[in-house]
C-alpha positions in Angstrom: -16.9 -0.6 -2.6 -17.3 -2.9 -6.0 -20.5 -4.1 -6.6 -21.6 -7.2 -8.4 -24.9 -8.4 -9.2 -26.0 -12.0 -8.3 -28.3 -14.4 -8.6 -31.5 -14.7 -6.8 -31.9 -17.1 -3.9 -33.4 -20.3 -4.6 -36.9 -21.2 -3.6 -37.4 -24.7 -2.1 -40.9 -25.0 -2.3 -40.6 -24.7 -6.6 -38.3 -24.8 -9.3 -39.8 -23.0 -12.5 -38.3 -23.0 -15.9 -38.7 -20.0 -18.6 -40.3 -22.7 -20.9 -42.7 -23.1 -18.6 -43.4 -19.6 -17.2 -44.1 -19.1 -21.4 -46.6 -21.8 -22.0 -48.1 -20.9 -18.5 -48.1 -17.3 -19.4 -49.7 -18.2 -23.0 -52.9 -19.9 -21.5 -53.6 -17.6 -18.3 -54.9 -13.7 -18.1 -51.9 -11.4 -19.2 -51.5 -10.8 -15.3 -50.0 -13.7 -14.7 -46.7 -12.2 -16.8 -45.5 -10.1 -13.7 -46.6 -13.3 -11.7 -44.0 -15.2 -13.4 -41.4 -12.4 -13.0 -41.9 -12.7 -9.6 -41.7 -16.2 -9.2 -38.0 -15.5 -11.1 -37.1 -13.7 -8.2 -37.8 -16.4 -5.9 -36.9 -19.7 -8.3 -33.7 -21.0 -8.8 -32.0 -18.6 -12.1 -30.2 -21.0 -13.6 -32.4 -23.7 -16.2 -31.0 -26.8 -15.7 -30.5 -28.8 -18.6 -31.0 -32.6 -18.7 -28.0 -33.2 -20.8 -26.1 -30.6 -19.2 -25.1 -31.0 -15.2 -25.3 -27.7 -13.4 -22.1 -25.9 -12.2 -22.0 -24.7 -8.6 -19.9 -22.2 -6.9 -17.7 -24.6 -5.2 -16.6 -26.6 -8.2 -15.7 -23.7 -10.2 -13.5 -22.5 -7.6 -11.7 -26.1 -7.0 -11.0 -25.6 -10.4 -9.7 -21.9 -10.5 -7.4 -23.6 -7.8 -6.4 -26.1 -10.2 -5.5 -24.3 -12.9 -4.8 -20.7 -12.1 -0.9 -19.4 -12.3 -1.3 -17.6 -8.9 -1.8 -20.7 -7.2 0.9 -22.1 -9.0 3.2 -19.2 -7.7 2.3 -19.8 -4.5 2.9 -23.8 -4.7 6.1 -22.8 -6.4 7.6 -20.7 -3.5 6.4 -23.3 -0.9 9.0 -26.0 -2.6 11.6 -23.3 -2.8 10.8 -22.5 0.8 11.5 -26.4 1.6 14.5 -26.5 -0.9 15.8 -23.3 1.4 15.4 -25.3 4.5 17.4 -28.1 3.1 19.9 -26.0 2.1 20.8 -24.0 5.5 20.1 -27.1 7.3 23.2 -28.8 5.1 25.7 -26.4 7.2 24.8 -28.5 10.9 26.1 -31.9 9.3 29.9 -32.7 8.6 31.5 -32.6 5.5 33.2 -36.2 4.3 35.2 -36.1 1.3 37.8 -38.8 -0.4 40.6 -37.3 -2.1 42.9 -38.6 -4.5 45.8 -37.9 -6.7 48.1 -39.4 -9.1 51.3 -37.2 -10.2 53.9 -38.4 -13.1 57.4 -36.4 -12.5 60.9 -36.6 -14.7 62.8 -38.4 -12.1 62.4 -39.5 -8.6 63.4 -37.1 -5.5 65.8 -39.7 -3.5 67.3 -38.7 -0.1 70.4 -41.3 0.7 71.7 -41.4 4.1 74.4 -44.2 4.2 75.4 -46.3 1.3 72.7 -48.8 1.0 70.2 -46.7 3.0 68.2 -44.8 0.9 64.6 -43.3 0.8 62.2 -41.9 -1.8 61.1 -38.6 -1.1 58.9 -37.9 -4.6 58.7 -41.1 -6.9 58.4 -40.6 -10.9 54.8 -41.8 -10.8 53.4 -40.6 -7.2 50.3 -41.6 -5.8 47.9 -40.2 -2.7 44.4 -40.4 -1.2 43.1 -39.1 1.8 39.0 -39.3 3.9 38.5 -36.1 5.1 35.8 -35.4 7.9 34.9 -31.7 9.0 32.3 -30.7 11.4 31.4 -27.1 12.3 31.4 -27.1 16.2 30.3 -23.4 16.7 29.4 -20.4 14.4 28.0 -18.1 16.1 24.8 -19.8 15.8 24.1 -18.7 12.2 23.4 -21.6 11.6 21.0 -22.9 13.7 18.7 -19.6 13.2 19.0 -19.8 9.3 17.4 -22.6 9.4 15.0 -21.5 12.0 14.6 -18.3 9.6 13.8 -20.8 6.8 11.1 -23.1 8.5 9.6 -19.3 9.0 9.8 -18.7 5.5 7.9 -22.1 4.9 5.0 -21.4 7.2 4.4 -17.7 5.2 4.7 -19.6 1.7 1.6 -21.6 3.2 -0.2 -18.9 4.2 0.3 -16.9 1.2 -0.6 -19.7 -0.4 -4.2 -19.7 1.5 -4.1 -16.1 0.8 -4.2 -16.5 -2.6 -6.9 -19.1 -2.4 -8.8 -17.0 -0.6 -8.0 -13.8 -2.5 -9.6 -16.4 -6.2 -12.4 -17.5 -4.5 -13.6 -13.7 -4.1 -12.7 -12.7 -8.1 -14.6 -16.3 -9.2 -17.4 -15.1 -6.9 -17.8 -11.6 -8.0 -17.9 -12.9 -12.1 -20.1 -16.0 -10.6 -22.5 -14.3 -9.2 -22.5 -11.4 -12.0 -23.4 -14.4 -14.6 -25.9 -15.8 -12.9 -27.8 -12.1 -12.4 -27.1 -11.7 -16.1 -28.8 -14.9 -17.0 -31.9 -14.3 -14.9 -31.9 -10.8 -17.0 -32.2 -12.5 -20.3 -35.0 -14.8 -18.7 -36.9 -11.6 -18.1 -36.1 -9.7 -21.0 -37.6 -13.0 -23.2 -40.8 -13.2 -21.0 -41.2 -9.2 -21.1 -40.6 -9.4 -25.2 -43.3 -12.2 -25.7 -45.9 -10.4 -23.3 -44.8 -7.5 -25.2 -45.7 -9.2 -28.7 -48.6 -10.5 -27.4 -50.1 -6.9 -26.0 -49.1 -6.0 -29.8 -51.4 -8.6 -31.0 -54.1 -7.6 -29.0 -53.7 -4.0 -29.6 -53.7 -4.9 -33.3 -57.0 -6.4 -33.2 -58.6 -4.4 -31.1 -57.5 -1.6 -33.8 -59.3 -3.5 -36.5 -62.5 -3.6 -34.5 -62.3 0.7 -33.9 -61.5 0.3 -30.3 -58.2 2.4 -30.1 -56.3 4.7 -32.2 -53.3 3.6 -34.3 -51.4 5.2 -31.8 -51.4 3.2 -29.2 -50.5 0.3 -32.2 -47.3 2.4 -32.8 -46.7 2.7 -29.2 -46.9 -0.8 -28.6 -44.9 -1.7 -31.3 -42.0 0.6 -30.0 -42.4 -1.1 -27.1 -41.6 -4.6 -28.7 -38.9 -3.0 -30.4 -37.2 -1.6 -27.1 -37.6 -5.0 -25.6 -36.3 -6.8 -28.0 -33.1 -4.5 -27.9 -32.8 -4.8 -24.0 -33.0 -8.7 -24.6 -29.9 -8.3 -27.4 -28.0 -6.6 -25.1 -28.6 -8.7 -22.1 -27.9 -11.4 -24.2 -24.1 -9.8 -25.2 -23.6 -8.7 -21.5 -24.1 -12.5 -20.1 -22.2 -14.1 -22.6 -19.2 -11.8 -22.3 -19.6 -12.5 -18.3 -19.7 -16.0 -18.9 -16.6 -16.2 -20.9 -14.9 -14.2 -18.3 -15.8 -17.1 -15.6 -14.3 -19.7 -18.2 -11.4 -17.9 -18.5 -11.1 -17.3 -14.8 -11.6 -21.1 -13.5 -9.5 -22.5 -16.9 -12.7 -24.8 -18.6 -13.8 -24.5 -22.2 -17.3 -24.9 -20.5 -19.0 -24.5 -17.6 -22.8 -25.4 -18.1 -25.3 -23.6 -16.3 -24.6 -21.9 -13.1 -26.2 -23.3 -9.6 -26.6 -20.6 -7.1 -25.3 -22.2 -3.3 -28.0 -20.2 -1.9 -27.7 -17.4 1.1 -24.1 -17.1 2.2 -23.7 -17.1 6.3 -22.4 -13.6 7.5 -20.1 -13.6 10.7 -22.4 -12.5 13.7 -21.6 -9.5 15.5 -21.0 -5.5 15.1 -18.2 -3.7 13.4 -15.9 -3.8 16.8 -16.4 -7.1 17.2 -15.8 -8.1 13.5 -12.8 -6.1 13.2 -11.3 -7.5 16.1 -12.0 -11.4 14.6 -10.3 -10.4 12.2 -7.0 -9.0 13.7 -6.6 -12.8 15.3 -8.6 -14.5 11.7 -6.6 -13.0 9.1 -3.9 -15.2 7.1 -2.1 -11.5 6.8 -1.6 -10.9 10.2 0.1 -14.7 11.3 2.2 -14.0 8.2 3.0 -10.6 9.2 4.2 -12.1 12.8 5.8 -14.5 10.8 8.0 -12.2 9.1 8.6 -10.3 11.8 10.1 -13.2 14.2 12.5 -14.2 11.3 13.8 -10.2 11.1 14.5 -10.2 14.5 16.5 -14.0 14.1 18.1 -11.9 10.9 19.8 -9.6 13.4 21.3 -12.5 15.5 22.7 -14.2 12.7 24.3 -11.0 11.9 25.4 -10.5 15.2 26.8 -13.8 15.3 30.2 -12.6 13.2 31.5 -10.8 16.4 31.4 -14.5 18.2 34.3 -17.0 18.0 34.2 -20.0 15.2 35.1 -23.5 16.4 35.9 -26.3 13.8 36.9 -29.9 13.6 39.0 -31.8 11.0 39.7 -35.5 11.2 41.9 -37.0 7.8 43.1 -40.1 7.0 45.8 -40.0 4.3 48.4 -42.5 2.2 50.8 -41.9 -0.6 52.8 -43.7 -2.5 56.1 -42.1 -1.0 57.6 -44.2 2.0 58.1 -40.2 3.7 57.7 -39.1 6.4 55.7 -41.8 6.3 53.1 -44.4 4.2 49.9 -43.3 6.0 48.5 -41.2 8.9 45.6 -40.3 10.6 45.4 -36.6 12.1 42.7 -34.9 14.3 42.5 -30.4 14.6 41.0 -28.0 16.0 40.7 -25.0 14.3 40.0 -21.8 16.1 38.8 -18.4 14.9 38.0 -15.1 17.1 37.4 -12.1 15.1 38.9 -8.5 16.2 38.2 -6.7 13.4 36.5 -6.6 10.0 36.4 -3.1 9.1 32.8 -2.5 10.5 31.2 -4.6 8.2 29.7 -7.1 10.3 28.2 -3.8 12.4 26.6 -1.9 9.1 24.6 -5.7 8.6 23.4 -5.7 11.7 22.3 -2.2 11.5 20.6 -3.2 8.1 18.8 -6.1 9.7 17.5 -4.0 12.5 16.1 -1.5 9.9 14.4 -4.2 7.9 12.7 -5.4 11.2 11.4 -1.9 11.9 9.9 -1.9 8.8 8.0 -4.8 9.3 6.7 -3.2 12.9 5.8 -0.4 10.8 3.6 -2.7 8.3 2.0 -3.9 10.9 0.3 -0.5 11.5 -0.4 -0.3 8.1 -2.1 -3.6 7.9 -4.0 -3.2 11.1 -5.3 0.5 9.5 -6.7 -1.8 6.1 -7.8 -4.9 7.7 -10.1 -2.4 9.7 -11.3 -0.4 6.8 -11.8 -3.4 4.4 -14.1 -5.2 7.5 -15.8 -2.1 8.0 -16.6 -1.2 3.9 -17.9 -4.6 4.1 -19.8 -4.6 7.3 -21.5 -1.6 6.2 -22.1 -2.6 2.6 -23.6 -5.5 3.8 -25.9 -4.0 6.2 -26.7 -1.0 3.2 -27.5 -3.9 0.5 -29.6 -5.8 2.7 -32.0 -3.0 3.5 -31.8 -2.3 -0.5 -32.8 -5.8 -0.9 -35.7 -5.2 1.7 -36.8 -1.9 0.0 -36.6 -4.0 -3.5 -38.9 -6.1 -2.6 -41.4 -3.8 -2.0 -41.5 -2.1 -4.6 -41.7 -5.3 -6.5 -44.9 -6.1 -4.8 -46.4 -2.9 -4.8 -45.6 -3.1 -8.8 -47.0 -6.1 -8.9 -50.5 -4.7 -7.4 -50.0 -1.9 -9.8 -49.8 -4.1 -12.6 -52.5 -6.0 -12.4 -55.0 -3.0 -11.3 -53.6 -1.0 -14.5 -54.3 -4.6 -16.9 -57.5 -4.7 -15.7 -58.5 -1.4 -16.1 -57.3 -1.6 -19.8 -59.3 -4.5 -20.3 -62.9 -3.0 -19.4 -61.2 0.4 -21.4 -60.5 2.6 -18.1 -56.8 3.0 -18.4 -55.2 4.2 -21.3 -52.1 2.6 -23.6 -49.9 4.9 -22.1 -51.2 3.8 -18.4 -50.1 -0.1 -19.0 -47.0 0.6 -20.7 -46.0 2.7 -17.8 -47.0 0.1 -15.5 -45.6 -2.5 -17.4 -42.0 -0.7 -17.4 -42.3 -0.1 -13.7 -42.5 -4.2 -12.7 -39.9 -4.9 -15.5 -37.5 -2.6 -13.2 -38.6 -3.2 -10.0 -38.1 -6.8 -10.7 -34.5 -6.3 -12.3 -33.6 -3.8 -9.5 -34.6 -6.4 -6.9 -32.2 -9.0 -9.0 -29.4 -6.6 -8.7 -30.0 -6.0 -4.6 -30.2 -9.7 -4.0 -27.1 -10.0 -6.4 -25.2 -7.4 -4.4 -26.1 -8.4 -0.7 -25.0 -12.4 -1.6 -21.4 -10.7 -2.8 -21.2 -8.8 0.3 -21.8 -11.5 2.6 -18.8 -13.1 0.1 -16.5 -10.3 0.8 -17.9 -9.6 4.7 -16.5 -13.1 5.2 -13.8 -12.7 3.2 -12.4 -9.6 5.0 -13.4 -11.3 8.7 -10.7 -13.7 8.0 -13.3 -16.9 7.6 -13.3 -18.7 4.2 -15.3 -16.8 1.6 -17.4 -20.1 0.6 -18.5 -21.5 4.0 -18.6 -25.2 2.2 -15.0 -24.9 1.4 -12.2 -26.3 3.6 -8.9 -24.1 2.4 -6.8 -26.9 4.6 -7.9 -29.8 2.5 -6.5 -28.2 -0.8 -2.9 -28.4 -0.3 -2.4 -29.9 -3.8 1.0 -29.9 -5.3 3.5 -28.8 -2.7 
């Protein structure tokens, strides 16, 4: 199962920024630092700038579509699906040609049959031109089922080409949803180093007034050090994400990152969520796909043991007076195979083993459907009740918090006691970042493995683009 962190769900009722959860922070009890790490868990993550529109989910996949070689693979085998079926289809309509010749010879071939009578068979400078018209009555009926075979091979270029979509939404999702979780950990790695610098400060002068030891100074000021480290590498690890999703959806920039908000999971249990997706899946109508053209394969090959019918209609002229100045002539031409060495039999014994291959994948792909739908149904379901379980430990180290900062204020808890407490709300707030992050990607990939579209906003049929 991968796992991706997220950003946190965005809260309707407020949307607070870090600049203000700083100047808030500044002017209220130190308390109210955890309070605004809470509130990140329940604001929108990403700061929007004025100058700078925010990027959602949706457009950053529209543009991955836009701009990402897969899909241009995909759109390529599509037009060389419909160049295929223009191609096969070419054998059901007749062949017209114009031919024409003009021959120069040393002397002229002249047959004389009485004195005075006389006709020329080949003159020096010989001319002819002919219309030809041929039409293929019956061939077995190769031809009808190759193109039949090709208008099969069109539909599974479109579905691989939804495939595909589908299969880029999920990647831009994973690194999406991984940047945003990454930004909301620098925006609590700044507010934990300021509270951190400003516990320093107060340790410092509470030090010049003889109320602690230098110790809990130095501790305080390893403290500011540690967070100012986490924040560095926070810092490296959202950047490095963020050029990952630029990369991914082909923009030099992307702006900040707008969550969609809680992604709609597919009701029902495993059983019933498997069995969507036997009849949802893009895989399966391509795999049914591929097998109805094997099995038209085998009749085309089959087609060789049957008779051939074709028709030829010419008009020609010469130059030469004969047999005669011009004709018109109409045939028939007839051909029944007897015997072609067994060649015609060892193709149709290749196509049938090509189609029992395909009967085969269909086990195969029934066996993976079912354990990618149930690694996602239960990943769901096991990130959730993290999620759940996140949250309360972030209350109850929120309560701990606060009881801990106001026992060091009137001197009954020790240095050691806040910094403890302190550490324990800066991770039970990043772990409940991380659960949220995870269960939104589930629901991503629970979707995703149902058959529906991964983004529920997203219409797959309205993207057809470039074919």
């Amino acid at each position: 199962m991968k796992r991706f962190a997220t950003e946190v769900e965005p809260n309707a009722a407020a949307t607070v920024s870090v600049a203000d959860r700083r100047t808030q922070m500044s002017r209220t009890t130190r308390h109210a630092w955890f309070a605004g790490l809470l509130l990140i868990a329940c604001a929108h993550p990403a700061v929007i700038r004025a100058e700078e529109a925010p990027a959602t989910l949706k457009e950053l996949v529209l543009s991955a579509i836009a701009t990402h070689e897969k899909v241009e693979l995909a759109e390529s085998q599509i037009r060389r699906a419909q160049a295929d079926i223009k191609l096969v289809s070419s054998a059901l309509l007749p062949r017209l040609e114009v031919n024409g010749a003009y021959s120069f010879y040393a002397d002229e071939q002249v047959i004389e049959l009485s004195p005075g009578e006389r006709f020329v068979i080949r003159p020096s400078q010989d001319w002819s031109a002919s219309v030809d018209l041929r039409q293929t009555l019956f061939y077995g009926l190769r031809d009808w089922r190759a193109r039949d075979i090709a208008r099969l091979n069109r539909d599974i270029a479109d579905l691989d080409r939804s495939t595909t979509i589908n299969d880029l939404t999920l990647d831009v999702a994973a690194i999406f949803y991984n940047s945003l979780a990454l930004a909301q950990w620098v925006d609590v790695r700044k507010i934990v180093l300021e509270e951190n610098q400003n516990q320093l400060k107060v340790a410092e002068r509470r030090f010049e007034v003889g109320e602690i030891a230098v110790a809990a100074v130095a501790r305080w000021r390893a403290q500011v050090a540690s967070a100012r480290q986490a924040l560095v590498v926070a810092v490296g690890e959202a950047m490095l994400s963020q050029h990952r999703l630029k990369r991914l959806v082909g923009r030099a920039e992307i702006g900040e990152l707008r969550s969609p908000g809680p992604i709609p999971v597919p009701e029902g249990d495993g059983d019933q969520l498997t069995t969507d997706a036997f009849s949802q899946r893009l895989e399966m109508r391509t795999l049914l796909h591929q097998l109805e053209a094997a099995g038209l394969y085998v009749k085309v090959q089959r087609g060789a043991w049957l008779p051939e019918l074709d028709a030829s209609a010419q008009y020609f002229q010469q130059k030469a007076g004969f047999p005669a100045n011009d004709w018109m002539s109409l045939s028939l031409i007839l051909r029944v195979p007897i015997y072609d060495g067994g060649l015609t039999k060892a193709r149709v014994a290749r196509a049938k083993e090509d189609m029992r291959e395909i009967e085969l994948l269909e086990q195969t792909l029934r066996r993976d459907i079912a354990d990618e739908v149930d690694s996602a149904y239960l990943g769901y379901r096991a990130a959730d009740a993290v999620l759940d379980a996140a949250r309360e430990r972030t209350e109850a180290a929120s309560q701990a918090y606060r009881q801990v900062e106001r026992a060091y204020r009137v001197g009954e808890a020790s240095t050691t006691d806040l910094l403890n407490a302190t550490t324990e709300a800066t991770d039970a707030e990043t772990s409940q970042i991380v659960a949220r992050a995870q269960r939104e990607f589930q629901a991503v990939s629970l979707r995703h493995a149902v058959g529906l579209a991964p983004i529920p906003d997203l219409e797959f049929a309205d993207l057809k683009g470039k074919e």
